[in-house]
C-alpha positions in Angstrom: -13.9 54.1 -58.2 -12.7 51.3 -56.2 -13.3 50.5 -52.3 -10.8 49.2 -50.2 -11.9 47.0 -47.7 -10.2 47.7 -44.5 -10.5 45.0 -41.8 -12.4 41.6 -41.5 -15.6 40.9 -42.6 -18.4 39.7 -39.5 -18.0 36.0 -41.6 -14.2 35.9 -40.9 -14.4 37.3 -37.6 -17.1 34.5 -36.4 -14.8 31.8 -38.3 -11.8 32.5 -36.4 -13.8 32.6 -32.7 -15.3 29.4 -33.1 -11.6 27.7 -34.3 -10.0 29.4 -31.1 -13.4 28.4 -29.0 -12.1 24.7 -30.2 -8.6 24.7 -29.6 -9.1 26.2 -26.0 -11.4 23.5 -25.1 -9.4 20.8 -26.5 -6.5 22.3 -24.5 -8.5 22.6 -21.6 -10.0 18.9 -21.8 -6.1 18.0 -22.3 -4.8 19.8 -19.5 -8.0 18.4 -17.0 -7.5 14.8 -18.1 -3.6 15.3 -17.3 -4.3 16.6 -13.8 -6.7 13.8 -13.2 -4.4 10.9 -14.2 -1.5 12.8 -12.0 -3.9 12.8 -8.9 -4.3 8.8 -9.6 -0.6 7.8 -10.0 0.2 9.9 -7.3 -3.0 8.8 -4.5 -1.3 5.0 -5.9 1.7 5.5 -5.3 0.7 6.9 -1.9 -1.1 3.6 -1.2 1.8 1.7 -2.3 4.7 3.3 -0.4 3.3 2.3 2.8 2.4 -0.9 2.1 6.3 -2.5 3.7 6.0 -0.2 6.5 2.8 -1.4 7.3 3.7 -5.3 6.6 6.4 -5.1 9.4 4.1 -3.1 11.8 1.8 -6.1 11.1 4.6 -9.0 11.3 5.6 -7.7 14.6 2.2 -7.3 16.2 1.7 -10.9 15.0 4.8 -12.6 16.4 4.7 -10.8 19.9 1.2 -12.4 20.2 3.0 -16.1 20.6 0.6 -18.7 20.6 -2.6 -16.3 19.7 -1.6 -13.5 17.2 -4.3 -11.0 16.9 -6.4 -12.0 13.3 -7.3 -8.2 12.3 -6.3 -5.3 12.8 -6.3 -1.0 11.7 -3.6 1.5 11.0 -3.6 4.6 9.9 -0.5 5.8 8.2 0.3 9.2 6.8 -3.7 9.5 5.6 -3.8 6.3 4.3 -6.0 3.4 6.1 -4.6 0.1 6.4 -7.6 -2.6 7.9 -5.7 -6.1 7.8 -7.1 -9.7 8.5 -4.9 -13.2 8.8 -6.4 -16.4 8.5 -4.6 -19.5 9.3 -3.3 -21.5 5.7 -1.2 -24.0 7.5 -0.3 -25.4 10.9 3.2 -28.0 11.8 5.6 -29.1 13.8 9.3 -28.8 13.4 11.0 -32.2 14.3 14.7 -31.8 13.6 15.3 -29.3 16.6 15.2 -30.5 20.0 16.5 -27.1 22.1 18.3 -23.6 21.4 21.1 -22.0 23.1 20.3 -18.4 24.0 23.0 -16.1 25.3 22.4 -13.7 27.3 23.3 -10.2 26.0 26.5 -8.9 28.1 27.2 -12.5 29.1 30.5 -13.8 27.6 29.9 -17.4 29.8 28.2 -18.7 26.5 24.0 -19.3 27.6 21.3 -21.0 28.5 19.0 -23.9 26.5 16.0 -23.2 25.5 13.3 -26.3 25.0 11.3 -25.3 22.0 7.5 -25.8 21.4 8.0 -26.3 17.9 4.8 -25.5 16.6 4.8 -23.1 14.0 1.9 -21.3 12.3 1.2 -19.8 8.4 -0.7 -17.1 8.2 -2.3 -15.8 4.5 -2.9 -12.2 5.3 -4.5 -10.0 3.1 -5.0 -5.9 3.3 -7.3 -3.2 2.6 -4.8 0.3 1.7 -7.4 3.0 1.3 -7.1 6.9 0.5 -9.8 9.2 0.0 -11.4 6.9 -2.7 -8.7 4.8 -4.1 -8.5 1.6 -2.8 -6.0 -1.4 -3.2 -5.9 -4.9 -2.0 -2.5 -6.5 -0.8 -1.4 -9.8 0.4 1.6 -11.9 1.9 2.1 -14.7 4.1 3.5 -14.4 7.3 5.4 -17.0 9.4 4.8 -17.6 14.0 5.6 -20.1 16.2 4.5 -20.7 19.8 7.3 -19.8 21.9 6.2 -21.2 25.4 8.5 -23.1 27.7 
């Protein structure tokens, strides 16, 4: 008389746990290193996409402060902190330009001259973009002059 087996045996069973127990955590590890790579890119690109809005906040603080831009500086844009610092690469005097004509706006008489100081300043400014515990360091040179009559 002959037995049929019906089912699987405990050995087959076991087996096919441990290859599913395998391939979950594989996909699981795949799935966690994903996330974490997207939460990268996306805390960089976050860092970086405020970077030019940040550069002209800074290039207009620096030329309204004429003859003694501030050196340092914070901002804090959309989460992300910006702390800044210039340091003076290069001082001169412009020599071909003696005066300006300015007009004045709603004047169609033409304007006044303007005497010039000529001095002009470069700045090498470097910043600090931070978010939560990315951080990236940026730099650019920025351009003043002394605008006292």
């Amino acid at each position: 008389m002959r037995r049929y087996q019906q089912g699987f045996s405990l050995v087959e069973v076991l087996v096919a746990a441990v290859i599913l127990f395998m391939v979950v955590t594989a996909s699981l590890l795949i799935y966690r290193a994903a996330m974490s790579t997207s939460i990268r890119a996306e805390s960089a690109l976050r860092l970086s996409m405020d970077i030019p809005q940040a550069r002209e906040l800074i290039t207009r603080q620096m030329q309204s402060g004429y003859s003694s831009p501030p050196v340092s500086g914070q901002l804090e844009l959309s989460g992300v902190t910006i702390v800044w610092q210039a340091q003076l690469a290069a001082t001169g005097q412009l020599t071909d330009l003696e005066a300006v004509t300015v007009s004045e706006s709603g004047s169609s008489l033409g304007g006044r001259t303007v005497a010039l100081d000529r001095r002009f300043y470069l700045w090498e400014v470097s910043l600090q973009a931070t978010l939560g515990k990315q951080r990236r360091e940026f730099s650019f040179k920025e351009l003043t002059w002394d605008q006292r009559r």
